[in-house]
C-alpha positions in Angstrom: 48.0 14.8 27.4 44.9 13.4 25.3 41.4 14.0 27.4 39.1 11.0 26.2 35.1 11.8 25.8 33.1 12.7 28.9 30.4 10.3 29.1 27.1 12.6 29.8 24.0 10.6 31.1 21.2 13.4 29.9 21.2 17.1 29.2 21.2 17.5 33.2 25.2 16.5 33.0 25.5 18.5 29.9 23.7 22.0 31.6 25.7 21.7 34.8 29.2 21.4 32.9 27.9 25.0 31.1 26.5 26.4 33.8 29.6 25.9 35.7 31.9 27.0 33.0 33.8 23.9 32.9 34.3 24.5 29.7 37.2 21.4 29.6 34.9 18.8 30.8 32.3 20.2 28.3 34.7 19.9 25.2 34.7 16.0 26.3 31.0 15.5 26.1 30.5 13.1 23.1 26.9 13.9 22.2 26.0 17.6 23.6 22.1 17.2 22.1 21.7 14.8 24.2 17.8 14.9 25.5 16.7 14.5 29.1 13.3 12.5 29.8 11.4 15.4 28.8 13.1 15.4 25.7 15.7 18.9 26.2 18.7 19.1 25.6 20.7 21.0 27.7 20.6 24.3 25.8 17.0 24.1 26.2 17.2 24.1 29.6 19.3 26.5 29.8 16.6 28.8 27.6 13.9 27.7 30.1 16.2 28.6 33.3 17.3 32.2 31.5 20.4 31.3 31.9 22.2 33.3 29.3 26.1 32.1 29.9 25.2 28.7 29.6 23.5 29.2 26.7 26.5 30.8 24.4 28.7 28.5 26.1 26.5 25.5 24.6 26.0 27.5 21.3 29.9 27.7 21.0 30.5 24.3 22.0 28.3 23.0 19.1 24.8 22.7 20.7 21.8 22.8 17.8 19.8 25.8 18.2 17.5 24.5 16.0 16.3 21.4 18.2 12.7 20.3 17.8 12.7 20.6 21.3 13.7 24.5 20.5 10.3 25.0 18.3 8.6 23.4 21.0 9.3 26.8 23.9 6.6 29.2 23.4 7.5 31.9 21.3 7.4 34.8 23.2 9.4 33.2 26.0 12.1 32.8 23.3 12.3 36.0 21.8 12.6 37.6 25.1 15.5 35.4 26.1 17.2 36.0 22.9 16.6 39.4 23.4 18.9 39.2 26.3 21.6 36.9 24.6 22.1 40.2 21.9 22.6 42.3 25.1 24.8 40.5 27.0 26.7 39.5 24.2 27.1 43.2 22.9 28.7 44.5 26.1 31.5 41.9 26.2 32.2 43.0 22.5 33.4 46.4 23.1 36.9 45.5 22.4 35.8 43.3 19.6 36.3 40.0 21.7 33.0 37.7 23.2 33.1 37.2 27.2 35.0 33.7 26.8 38.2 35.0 24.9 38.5 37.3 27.5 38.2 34.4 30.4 40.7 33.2 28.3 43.4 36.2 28.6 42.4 36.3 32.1 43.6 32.5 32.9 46.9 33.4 30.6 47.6 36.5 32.5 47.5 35.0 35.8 49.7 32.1 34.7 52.2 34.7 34.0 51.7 36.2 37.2 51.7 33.8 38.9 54.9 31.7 37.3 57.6 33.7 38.1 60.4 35.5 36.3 62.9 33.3 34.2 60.6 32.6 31.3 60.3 28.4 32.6 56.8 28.4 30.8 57.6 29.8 27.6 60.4 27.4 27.1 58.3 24.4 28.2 55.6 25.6 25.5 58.2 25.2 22.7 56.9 22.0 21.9 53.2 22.5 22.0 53.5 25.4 18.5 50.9 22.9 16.6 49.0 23.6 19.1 47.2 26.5 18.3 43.9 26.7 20.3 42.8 26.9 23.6 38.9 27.4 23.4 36.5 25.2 21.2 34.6 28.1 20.3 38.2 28.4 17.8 37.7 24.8 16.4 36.6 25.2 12.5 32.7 23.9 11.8 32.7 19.9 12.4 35.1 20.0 14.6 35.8 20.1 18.3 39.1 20.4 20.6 41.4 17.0 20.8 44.4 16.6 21.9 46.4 18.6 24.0 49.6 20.0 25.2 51.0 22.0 27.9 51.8 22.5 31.4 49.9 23.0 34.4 49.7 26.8 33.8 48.9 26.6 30.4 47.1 24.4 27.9 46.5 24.4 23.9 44.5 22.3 22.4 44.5 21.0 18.2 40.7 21.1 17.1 41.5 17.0 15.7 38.1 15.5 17.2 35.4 14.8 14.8 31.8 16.4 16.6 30.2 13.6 17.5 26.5 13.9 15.9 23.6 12.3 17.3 21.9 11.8 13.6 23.1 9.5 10.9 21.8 10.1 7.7 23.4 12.5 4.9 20.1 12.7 3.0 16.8 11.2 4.6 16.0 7.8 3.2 12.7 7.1 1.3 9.6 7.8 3.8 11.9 10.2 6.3 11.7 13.6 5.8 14.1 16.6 7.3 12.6 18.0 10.6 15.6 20.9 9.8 18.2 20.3 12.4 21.3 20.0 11.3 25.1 18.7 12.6 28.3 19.0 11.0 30.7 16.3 11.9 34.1 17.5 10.1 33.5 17.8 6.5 30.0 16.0 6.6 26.9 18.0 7.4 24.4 15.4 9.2 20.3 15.7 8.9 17.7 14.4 11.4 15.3 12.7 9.9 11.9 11.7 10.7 8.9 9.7 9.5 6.8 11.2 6.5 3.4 12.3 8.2 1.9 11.7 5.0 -1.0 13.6 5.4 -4.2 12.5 3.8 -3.1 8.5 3.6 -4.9 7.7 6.8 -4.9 4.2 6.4 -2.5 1.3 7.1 -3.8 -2.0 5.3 -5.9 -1.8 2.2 -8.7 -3.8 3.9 -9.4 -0.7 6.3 -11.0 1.3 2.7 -14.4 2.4 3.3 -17.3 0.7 1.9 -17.2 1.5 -1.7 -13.5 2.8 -2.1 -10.5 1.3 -3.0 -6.5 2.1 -3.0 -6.2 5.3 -4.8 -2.5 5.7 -4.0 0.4 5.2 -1.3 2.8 7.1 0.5 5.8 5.5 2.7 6.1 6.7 6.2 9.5 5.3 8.1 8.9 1.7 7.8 4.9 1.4 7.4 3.1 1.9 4.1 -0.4 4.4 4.4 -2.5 4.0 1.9 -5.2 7.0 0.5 -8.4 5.6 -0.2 -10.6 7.7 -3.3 -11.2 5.1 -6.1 -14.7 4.0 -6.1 -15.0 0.7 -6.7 -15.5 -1.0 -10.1 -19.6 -3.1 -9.9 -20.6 -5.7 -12.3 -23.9 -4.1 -11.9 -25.2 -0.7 -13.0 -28.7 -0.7 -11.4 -29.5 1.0 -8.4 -33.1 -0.7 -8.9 -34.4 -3.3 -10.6 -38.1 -2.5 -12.2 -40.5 -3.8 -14.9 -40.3 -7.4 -15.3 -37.0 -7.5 -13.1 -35.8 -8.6 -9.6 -32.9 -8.1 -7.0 -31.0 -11.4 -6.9 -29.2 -10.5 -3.5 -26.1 -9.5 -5.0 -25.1 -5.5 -4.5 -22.2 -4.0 -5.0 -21.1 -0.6 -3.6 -19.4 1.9 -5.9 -18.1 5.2 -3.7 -21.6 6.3 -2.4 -23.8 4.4 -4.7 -25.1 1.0 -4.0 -25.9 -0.8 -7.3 -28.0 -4.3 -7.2 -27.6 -7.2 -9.6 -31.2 -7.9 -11.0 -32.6 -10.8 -13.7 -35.6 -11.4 -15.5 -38.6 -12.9 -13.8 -38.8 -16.8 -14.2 -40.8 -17.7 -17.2 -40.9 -21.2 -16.9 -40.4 -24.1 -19.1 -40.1 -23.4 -22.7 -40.7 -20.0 -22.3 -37.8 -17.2 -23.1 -37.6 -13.3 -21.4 -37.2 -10.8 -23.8 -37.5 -7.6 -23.2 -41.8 -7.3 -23.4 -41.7 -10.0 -21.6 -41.8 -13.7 -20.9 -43.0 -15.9 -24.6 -42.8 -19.3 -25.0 -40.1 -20.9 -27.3 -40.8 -22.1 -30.8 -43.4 -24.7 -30.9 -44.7 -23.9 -27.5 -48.5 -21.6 -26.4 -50.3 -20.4 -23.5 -47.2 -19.1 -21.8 -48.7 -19.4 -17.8 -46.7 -17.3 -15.0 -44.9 -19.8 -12.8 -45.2 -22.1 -15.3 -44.3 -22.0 -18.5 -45.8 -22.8 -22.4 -47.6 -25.9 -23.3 -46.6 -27.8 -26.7 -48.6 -27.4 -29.4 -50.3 -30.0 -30.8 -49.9 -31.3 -34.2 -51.6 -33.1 -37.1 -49.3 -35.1 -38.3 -51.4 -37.2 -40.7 -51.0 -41.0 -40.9 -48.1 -43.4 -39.8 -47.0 -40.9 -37.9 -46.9 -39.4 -33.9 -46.2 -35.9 -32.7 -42.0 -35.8 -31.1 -42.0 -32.8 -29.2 -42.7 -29.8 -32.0 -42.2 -32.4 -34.4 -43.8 -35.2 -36.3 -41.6 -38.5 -37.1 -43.3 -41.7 -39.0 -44.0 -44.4 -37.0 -41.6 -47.5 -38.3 -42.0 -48.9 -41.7 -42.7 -45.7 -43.0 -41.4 -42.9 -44.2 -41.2 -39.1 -46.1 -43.8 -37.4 -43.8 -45.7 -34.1 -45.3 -47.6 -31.9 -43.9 -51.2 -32.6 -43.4 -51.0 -36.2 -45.4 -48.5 -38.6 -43.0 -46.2 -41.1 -44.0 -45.8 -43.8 -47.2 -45.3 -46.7 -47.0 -41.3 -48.0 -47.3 -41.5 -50.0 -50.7 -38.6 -52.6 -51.5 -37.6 -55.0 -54.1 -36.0 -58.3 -53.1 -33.9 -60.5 -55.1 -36.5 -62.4 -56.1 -38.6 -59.5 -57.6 -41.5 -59.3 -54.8 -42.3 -56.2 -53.8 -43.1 -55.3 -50.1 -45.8 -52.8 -49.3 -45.2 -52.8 -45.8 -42.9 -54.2 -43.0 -41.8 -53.6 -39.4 -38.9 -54.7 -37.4 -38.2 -58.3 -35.7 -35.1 -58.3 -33.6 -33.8 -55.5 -36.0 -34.3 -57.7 -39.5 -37.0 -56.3 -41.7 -39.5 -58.6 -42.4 -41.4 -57.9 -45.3 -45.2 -59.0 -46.8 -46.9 -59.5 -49.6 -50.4 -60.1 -50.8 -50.1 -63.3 -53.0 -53.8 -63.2 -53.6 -54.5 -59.8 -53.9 -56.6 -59.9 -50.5 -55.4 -57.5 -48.4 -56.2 -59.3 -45.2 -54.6 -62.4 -46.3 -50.6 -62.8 -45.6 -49.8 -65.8 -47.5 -45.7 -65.2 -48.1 -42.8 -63.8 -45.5 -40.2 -62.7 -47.2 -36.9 -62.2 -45.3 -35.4 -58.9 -46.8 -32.3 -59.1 -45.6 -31.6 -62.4 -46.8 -34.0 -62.8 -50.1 -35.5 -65.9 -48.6 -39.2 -67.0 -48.6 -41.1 -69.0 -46.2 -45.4 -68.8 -46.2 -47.5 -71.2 -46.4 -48.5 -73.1 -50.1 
């Protein structure tokens, strides 16, 4: 016959198999870590109730001595305890056999007591010689008692069941890290794994860095990304105050501890320039006033011609301005020889005049320039 897996609800189930001995219901259990709402497993409880023949009969049956729940039994309580697993374990070993091999010759011995002469059960065990096992403390590492064959009187079992692990993972995936409990299912040695603490990344979203830091580095914890926060920001700015001829503009930046503050030159006005003794008025410009600026120079420009700005320009009909003398006259010949002394500008056509009878204050002839006609009076 084939027992399928016993289907424990919590390490309750699990303790009361072992603390009854029924070891055959036990070897059925499909998870034997499995943790009560406390989070023992039932060879915890069995350390917290003393009970010492529970507790090698969950060893044997696969039970993880190395539970976190284990670590978490104050360790004086478990030294003591252990203390008395050694010395109950050492007197069933006189004979070089542990207390459960010896249950076992005592349930063999009393089948053959109890069966009768004639040998019935030897012959009916003909059959069952692959069957080679009849405690799973026998079963090799990773494995656990399977099927079965016998009679009513005597049972041996083939260690052909997988342990059934409750972790999955060979090697802990990228932001798990080994807590150090172990389970070998078969040939395959299972790790429980557990989120990376990662101690020192204490934030979860770059926006939660200080004032003044920034993402220094990053460490992967199960699922969620921390984040360590030690870079001091980069500033624009390298001024902690602004002094002299300088003021804040309202723009800080904070660098780790430091704050530094954007600053610029004081307004100098119009045509006026900072430099660095101060506010002075552009080229062509005086009398730089704070708040307001430089006034333009003035300028002699001589005749036929006006002041532009830090310039002088001749007036129209003239031209080649110097320094301290003005403009000339623009002086042209027409086609018909006459020279024009002077002219200005009609509806853009340059009109030009001459002095026929040497008077200056008489304009006797018009001469059209651009066309080389005359028209006066005779």
């Amino acid at each position: 016959m084939n027992f399928g897996c016993f289907a424990a609800n919590n390490a309750t189930d699990v303790y009361l198999l072992a603390k009854t001995e029924n070891t055959s219901e036990l070897n059925k259990v499909e998870n034997i870590d499995v943790v009560d709402s406390d989070g023992n497993t039932a060879l915890c409880s069995a350390i917290k109730f003393n009970d010492v023949d529970a507790y090698n009969i969950l060893k044997k049956a696969g039970a993880n001595t190395e539970h976190k729940c284990v670590k978490k039994i104050p360790s004086e309580q478990y030294k003591t305890f252990l203390q008395k697993v050694g010395a109950a374990n050492k007197s069933w070993s006189f004979l070089g056999m542990g207390k459960w091999a010896w249950a076992t010759i005592g349930v063999g011995v009393a089948a053959a007591m109890g069966g009768g002469g004639g040998g019935g059960s030897d012959t009916s065990m003909a059959s069952c010689d692959d069957y080679q096992y009849t405690d799973f403390s026998q079963c090799p590492a990773g494995y656990t008692l399977g099927s079965s064959c016998g009679t009513t009187e005597e049972i041996r079992y083939k260690c052909d069941r997988l342990i059934s692990c409750p972790y999955e993972n060979v090697e802990c995936a990228n932001g798990w890290v080994e807590t150090g409990n172990t389970c070998q299912s078969g040939e395959i040695l299972y790790k429980e794994c557990e989120p990376d603490t990662c101690d020192g990344y204490n934030y979860v979203d770059t926006n939660e860095c200080p004032a003044g830091y920034t993402v220094s580095d990053s460490c992967l914890s199960g699922s969620v990304t921390k984040y360590k926060c030690e870079t001091p920001v980069t500033c624009l700015y390298n001024t902690t105050e602004c002094t002299g001829a300088y003021v804040e503009t309202g723009n800080t930046c904070q660098s780790g501890e430091i704050l530094y503050k954007e600053c610029e030159p004081l307004n100098c006005g119009l045509n006026a320039t900072w430099s660095k003794s101060g506010c002075i008025c552009n080229s062509g410009y005086q009398n730089w006033v704070s708040g307001v600026g430089c006034s333009l120079i003035p300028l002699s420009c001589g005749t036929y011609a006006y002041q532009n700005g830090t310039s002088c320009q001749c007036e129209p009909g003239y031209e080649n301005w110097e320094s301290g003398i003005g403009c000339s006259v623009i002086r042209v010949n027409t086609p018909n020889n006459v020279e024009i002394i002077s002219h200005t500008t009609i509806n853009s056509e340059v009109i030009g005049k001459t002095d026929r009878d040497g008077m200056s204050n008489n304009a006797d002839i018009y001469i059209e320039a651009a066309a080389g006609v005359s028209n006066g009076n005779s």
